[in-house]
Each structure stands twice: as structure tokens, then as C-alpha cells.
ZAMARGU-4260 file (C-alpha; in steps of 0.2 Angstrom, whole numbers, plus 5000, padded with zeros to 4 digits):
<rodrens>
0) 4997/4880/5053 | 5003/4899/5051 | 4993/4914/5059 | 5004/4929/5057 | 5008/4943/5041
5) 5019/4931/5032 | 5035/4937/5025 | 5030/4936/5005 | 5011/4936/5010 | 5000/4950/5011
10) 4986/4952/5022 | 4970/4955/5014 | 4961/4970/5015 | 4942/4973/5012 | 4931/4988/5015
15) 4945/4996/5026 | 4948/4983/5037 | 4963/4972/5039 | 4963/4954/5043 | 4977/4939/5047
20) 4982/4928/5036 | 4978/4912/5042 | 4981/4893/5036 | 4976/4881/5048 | 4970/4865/5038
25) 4987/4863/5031 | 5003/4860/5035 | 5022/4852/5029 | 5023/4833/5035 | 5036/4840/5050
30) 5018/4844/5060 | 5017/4824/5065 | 5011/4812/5052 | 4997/4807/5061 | 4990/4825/5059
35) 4988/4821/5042 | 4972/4817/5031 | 4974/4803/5019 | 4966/4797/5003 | 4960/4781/4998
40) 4978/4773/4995 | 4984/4779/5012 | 4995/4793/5005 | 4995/4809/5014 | 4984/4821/5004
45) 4996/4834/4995 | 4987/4851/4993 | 5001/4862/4985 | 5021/4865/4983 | 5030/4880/4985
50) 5048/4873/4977 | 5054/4859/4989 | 5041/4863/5001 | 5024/4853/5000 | 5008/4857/5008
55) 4997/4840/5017 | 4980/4841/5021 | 4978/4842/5042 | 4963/4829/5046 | 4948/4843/5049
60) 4941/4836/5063 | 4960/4839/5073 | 4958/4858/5068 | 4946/4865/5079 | 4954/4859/5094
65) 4971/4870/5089 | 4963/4885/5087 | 4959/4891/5104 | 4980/4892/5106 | 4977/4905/5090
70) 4965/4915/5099 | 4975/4928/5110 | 4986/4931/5093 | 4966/4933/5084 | 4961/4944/5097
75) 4965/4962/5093 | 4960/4958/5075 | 4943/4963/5068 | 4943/4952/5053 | 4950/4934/5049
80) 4957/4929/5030 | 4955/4912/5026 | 4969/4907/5011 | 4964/4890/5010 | 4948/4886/5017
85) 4936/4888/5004 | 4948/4889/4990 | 4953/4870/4989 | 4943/4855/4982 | 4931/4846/4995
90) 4942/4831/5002 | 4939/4813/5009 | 4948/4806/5021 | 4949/4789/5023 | 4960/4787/5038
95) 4956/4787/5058 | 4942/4797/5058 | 4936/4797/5041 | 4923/4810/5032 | 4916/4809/5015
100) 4914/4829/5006 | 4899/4831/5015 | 4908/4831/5031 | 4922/4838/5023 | 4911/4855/5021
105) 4903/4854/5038 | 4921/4854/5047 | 4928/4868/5037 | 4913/4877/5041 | 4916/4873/5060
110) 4932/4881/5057 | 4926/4898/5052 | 4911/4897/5064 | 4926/4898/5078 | 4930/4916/5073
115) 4911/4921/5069 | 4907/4919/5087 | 4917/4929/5090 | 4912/4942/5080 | 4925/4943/5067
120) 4923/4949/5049 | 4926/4930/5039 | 4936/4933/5024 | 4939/4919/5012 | 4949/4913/4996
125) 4936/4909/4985 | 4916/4912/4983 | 4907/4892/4987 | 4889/4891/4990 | 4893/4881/5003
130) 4903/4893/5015 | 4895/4911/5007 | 4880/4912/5022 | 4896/4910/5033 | 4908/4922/5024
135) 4909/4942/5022 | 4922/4944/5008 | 4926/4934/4998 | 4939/4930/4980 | 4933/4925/4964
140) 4942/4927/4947 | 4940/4938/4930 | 4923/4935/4921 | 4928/4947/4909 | 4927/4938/4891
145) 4938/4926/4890 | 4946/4918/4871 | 4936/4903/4866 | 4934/4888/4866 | 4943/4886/4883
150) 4956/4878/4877 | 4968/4888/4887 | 4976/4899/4871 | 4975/4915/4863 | 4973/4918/4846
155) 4955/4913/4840 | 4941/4928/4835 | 4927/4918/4846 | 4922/4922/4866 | 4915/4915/4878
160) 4903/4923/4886 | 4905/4925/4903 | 4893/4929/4918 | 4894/4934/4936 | 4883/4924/4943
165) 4889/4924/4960 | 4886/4943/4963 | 4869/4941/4953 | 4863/4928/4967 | 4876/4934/4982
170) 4880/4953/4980 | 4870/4959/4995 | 4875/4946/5008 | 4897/4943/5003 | 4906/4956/4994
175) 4918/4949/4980 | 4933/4952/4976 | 4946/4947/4964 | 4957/4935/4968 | 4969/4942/4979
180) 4986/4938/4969 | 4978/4947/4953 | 4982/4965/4958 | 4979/4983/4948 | 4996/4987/4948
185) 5006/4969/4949 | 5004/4954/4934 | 5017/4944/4941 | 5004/4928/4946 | 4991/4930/4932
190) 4996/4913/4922 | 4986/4912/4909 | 4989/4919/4893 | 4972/4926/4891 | 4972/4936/4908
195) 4987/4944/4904 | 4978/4953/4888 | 4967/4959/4900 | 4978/4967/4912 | 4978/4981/4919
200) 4963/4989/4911 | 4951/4973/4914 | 4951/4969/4933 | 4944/4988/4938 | 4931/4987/4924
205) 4926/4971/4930 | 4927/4978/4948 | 4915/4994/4943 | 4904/4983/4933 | 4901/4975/4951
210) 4904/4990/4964 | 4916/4977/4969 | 4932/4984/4981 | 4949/4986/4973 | 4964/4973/4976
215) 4984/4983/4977 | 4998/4976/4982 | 5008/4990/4987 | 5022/4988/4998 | 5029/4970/5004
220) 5035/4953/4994 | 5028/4941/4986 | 5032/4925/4976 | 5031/4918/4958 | 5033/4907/4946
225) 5042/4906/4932 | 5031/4905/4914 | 5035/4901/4898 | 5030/4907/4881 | 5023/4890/4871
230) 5017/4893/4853 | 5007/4880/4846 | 5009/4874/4826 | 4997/4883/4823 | 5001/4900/4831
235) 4992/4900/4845 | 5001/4904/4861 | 4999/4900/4877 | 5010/4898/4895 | 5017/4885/4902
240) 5019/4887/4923 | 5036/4880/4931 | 5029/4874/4946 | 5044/4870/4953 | 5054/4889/4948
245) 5046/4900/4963 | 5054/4918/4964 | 5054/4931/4976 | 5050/4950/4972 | 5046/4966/4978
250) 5032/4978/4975 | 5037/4997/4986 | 5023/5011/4988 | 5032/5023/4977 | 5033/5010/4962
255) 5025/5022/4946 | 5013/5006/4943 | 5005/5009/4959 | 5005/5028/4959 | 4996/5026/4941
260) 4983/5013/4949 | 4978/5022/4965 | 4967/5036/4956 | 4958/5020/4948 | 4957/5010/4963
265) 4951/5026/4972 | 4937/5029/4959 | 4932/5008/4961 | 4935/5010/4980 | 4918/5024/4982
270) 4907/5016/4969 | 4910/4999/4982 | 4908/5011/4998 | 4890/5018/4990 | 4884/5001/4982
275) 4896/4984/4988 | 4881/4978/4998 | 4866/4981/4986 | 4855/4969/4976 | 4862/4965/4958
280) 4847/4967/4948 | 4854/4961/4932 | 4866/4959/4920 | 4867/4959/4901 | 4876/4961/4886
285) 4871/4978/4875 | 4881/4970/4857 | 4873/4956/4851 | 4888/4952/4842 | 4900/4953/4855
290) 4901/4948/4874 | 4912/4965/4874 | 4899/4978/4882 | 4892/4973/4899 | 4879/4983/4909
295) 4873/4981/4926 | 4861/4990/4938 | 4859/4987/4957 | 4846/4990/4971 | 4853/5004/4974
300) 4849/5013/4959 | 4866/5011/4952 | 4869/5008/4934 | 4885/5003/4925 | 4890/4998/4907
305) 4909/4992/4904 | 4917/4992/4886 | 4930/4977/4887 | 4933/4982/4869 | 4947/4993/4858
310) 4933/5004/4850 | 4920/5016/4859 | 4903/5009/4859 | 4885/5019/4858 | 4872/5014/4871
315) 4852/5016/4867 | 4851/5033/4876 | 4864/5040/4863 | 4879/5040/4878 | 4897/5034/4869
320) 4909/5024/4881 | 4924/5025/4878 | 4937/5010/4873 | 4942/5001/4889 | 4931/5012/4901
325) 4915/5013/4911 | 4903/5023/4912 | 4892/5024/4927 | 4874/5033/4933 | 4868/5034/4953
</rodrens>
């Protein structure tokens, strides 16, 4: 369990508001091996690895009783940020105790239900349907069009043609973000070769595309893991993650990629303050050739069209949109 601003962890900020980090479903098996939730084999349920360090699974129904001892640290805070909660794979545990996924979900949402009462702003990694009526912010990762078919490499002229359907059906009632490790001005944890084409141009497009709020990492360190170029027979490329290389860096506020993201993130940030909470009316694509050109428009009045692509594209009403940009109209 860890309820402080971790060392290499930032806390997650949303709409202004700051919130603790908070893991309280997992822990190293030093917490008591009884604590742990176990699958159908016995074995204690490994959710991640940092290096040597590995991450088990606490048996849900044991957490709600720890965190009233989290509460006085909880109290000055207006909002809580859930890494884990929503971000892992629905469990069963099949020790003392044992729950299927239904009870699985029903316990985690006990667990952010604790802070709710208490009126906190409930923060989450990941968008479920299952925890969304229970969540105010949560993560979710680029739809931009993404290389095709998904077969995790770079290098073929086909797309897939991508749709964000969670703000389509959610956009009015949980704010997305993007998923807090994939920063404006930081690439160091975006893994997959495809992302990285994207980057930086591709995660504020895709963020005014939704009058979604901005992720920075300005100041503070972080971890990552080492990747490795692999380049198939055929020339296509993709990266391999070292799991087990995890490095330590360091981001400071006066870093010229941040100074270079901030008027963007500013720009992303009062779109969000205007629209975050309005009805997406729709989305759609305005090349039929090419997943490239996306428009949205909101409740709000707000309307949106994002160029993904390297050349400026024409819209209907005559207005060009310039090669990686966005336009938008209020």
C-alpha cells in the first residue's frame, strides 16, 4: 500500500486540482502472505515488476478495512488518484474468501466509494464502464490512427481507423485524459513503435479533438524501461521492452521541451475549461480515404477538426487545416 507523492511518481493533476497517488490493492509479498489474493493454482497473483521488485494482488475484501488508517493523510486532499484500481484485469481469487470478476468489480468499487463519501474528486487509471459512474477523471490512450493491421509494427500504408467511444458515450459525466505516463513534453514510456511517430504533435490534437485537459510532467523523476529497435525481415520495425532494465530520469521545469509544450498545453487547457464537461455529439472522419482528418462537435456548440496528416487538408466550408493542427469554432 503507498499513499504519499512517491519519489519517481507524480501526482496527477486534473482540471486544477491535485490529488495523491494512491495503491492500496497491491503490495510486495513483505506485507504478510496471507494478505495476498491467489489464483486457481494457489500462487499469489503477480500484477507487475519494477526490476527485482514485484507487485501481488492484496485480497479485496481485506482493503477497505486498511483504509480508515489512510484517512487523516487523505484528509486535506480534495481529490484521490487511483493507479491501479481500474487499470488492471478483473481478478479471481480463489483462496479464503474467494470472489469471481463480479465481486472482483463490486470490491474495487467499494474502494473508491470510501473517498466519494467523503466527497473527494475520484481519479482513476483507466476509463471501465464498470467504475466511470464512480469516477471523475479518468486515463485512456491515443485513438489517433494507429499502423494496420495491429500487429504491433510500423511500416505498412494501411490504418486502422480509430474511434473514441468512450467520450462519445462518457464525455459529460468523467473527463479523459491521456494516459498519465504519455506526456506533451516527455516520450520516455511510450513503447510502441507506432506512438512514437505520433509524438509530440498527436497527443494535443487528440486532446483538442476532445476538449480533453493536458498531461505535463514538468518537474520530478520518473522511471523507464529500456527498448530496443527490432527490425523484422521484411523491414518492418518495431520495440522490444526490457522489462526487467528500469531507469531513473529527470524532467526540471526549465527543460526547453516543456517551455515549447506549455503554450500548447495552455491552448488544450481553456478549450477543456470551456467544453471538458459537454455532450460529444459526434465524431466522424472528413477523407474518405484516410482515417487522417477527424471532426468533432459538442453540446456546447463547440466544433473541432484535427489533421493527423503531413499535408493541409480542405474542409466543405472552404477552411484549409494546416498539417498536424486543429482547427476549432465556439
Amino acid at each position: 500500500m503507498n499513499a504519499a507523492h512517491r519519489d519517481g511518481e507524480e501526482a496527477v493533476c486534473g482540471s486544477g486540482i491535485c490529488s495523491p497517488f494512491l495503491q492500496v490493492e497491491e503490495a510486495t509479498a513483505a506485507i504478510g502472505e496471507h494478505l495476498l489474493a491467489r489464483d486457481a493454482r494457489g500462487q499469489p497473483i503477480k500484477r507487475w515488476q519494477i526490476g527485482e521488485m514485484i507487485s501481488y494482488e492484496i485480497v479485496k475484501w481485506r482493503v477497505p478495512g486498511m483504509l480508515p488508517r489512510l484517512d487523516g493523510e487523505m484528509a486535506s486532499s480534495k481529490a484521490i488518484h487511483f493507479d491501479t484500481l481500474t487499470a488492471m484485469g478483473l481478478e479471481e481469487h480463489w483462496g479464503t474468501g474467494s470472489y469471481d470478476r463480479a465481486g472482483d468489480v463490486r470490491l474495487r468499487r467499494d474502494i473508491a466509494l470510501h473517498y466519494r463519501r467523503q466527497g473527494k474528486v475520484i481519479c482513476a487509471e483507466s476509463m471501465r464502464d464498470w467504475a466511470n459512474d464512480i469516477c471523475d477523471i479518468g486515463t485512456s490512450r491515443l485513438f489517433v490512427p494507429r499502423f494496420g493491421p495491429r500487429t504491433g509494427f510500423a511500416g505498412g500504408d494501411d490504418r486502422v481507423w480509430t474511434v473514441p467511444l468512450s467520450d462519445l458515450v462518457y464525455h459529460d459525466s468523467c473527463i479523459r485524459t491521456t494516459w498519465e505516463h504519455w506526456y506533451y513534453n516527455d516520450n520516455h514510456s511510450i513503447y510502441d513503435y507506432d506512438p512514437t511517430t505520433w509524438h509530440p504533435f498527436a497527443t494535443p490534437l487528440m486532446d483538442l479533438l476532445t476538449a480533453s485537459p493536458p498531461v505535463l510532467f514538468p518537474e520530478g523523476k520518473m522511471y523507464f524501461y529500456v527498448l530496443e529497435k527490432i527490425t523484422a525481415p521484411d523491414g518492418r520495425v518495431a520495440h522490444k521492452i526490457h522489462w526487467d532494465k528500469p531507469l531513473l530520469y529527470r524532467n526540471r521545469f526549465d527543460n526547453p521541451s516543456l517551455q515549447a509544450a506549455l503554450p500548447v498545453a495552455l491552448r488544450v487547457c481553456r478549450l477543456n475549461l470551456r467544453h471538458g464537461t459537454a455532450r460529444m455529439l459526434s465524431h466522424r472522419y472528413l477523407d474518405a480515404s484516410s482515417p487522417l482528418v477527424q471532426e468533432t462537435t459538442f453540446g456546447t456548440g463547440l466544433r473541432v477538426v484535427a489533421n493527423f496528416g503531413d499535408e493541409p487538408f480542405k474542409t466543405d466550408d472552404g477552411k484549409t487545416v494546416a498539417a498536424r493542427s486543429a482547427l476549432t469554432a465556439e
